[in-house]
Each structure stands twice: as structure tokens, then as C-alpha cells.
N, C-alpha and C positions, 0 to 999 in steps of 0.2 A: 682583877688588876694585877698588873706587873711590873716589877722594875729590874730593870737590866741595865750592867756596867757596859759605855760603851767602849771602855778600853781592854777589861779584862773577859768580858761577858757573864759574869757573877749575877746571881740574880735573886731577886725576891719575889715571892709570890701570896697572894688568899691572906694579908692584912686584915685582921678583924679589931673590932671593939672589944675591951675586954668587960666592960661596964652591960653594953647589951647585946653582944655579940654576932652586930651588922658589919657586912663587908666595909672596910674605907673604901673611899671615893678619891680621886687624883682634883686637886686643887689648886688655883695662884692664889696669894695671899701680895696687896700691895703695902710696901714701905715706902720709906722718905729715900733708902737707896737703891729703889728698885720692885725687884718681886721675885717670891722667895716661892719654891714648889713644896706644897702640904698634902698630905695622906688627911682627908676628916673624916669623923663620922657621917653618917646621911641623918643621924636621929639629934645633931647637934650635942653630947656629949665630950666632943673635945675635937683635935688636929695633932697632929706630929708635922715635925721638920720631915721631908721626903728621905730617905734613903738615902747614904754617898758608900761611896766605894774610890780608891784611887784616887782621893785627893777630889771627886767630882760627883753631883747630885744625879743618882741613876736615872734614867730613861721609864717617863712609863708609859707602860702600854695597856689601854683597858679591855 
């Protein structure tokens, strides 16, 4: 998995777990304002907010 700025091209890559050291997964997570983009574990251990760069939530590519 990848994430890439699409304004500046910046990029992230190979997100692990630090608890069990599985690759994150690209995720939506829904709200009452919407839907927000998560990196999760696959072993259920937790989620981050995705990436931003430039003011905006990176691009990803799996």
C-alpha cells in the first residue's frame, strides 16, 4: 500500500503495525459528517487517520 500527494507527489509507503507487524490495509471509516480515509490493521489491533500532505488526505494506492 501507497499513499501519494496528489499535489506535491510526496509519498508514503509499507505502513505496518507496530503491535504485530502486519501490513495496514486502506479503509473508509463512516461519520455523521461524512467519511474519513483509515490505514487498519487486518489483525484488528487499531486504525490511523490516512496520511495528509498539503493541506489534503494522500491518495492510495494498493
Amino acid at each position: 500500500m501507497e499513499y501519494k500527494c496528489h499535489k506535491c507527489g510526496m509519498g508514503v509507503k509499507n505502513l505496518t503495525c507496530s503491535k504485530c507487524n502486519s501490513p495496514l490495509v486502506n479503509d473508509v471509516v463512516k461519520t455523521n459528517d461524512g467519511m474519513v480515509q483509515v490505514a487498519k490493521c487486518p489483525n484488528r489491533c487499531g486504525q490511523i487517520k490516512s496520511p495528509t500532505c498539503c493541506g489534503h488526505d494522500m491518495v492510495c494506492s494498493d
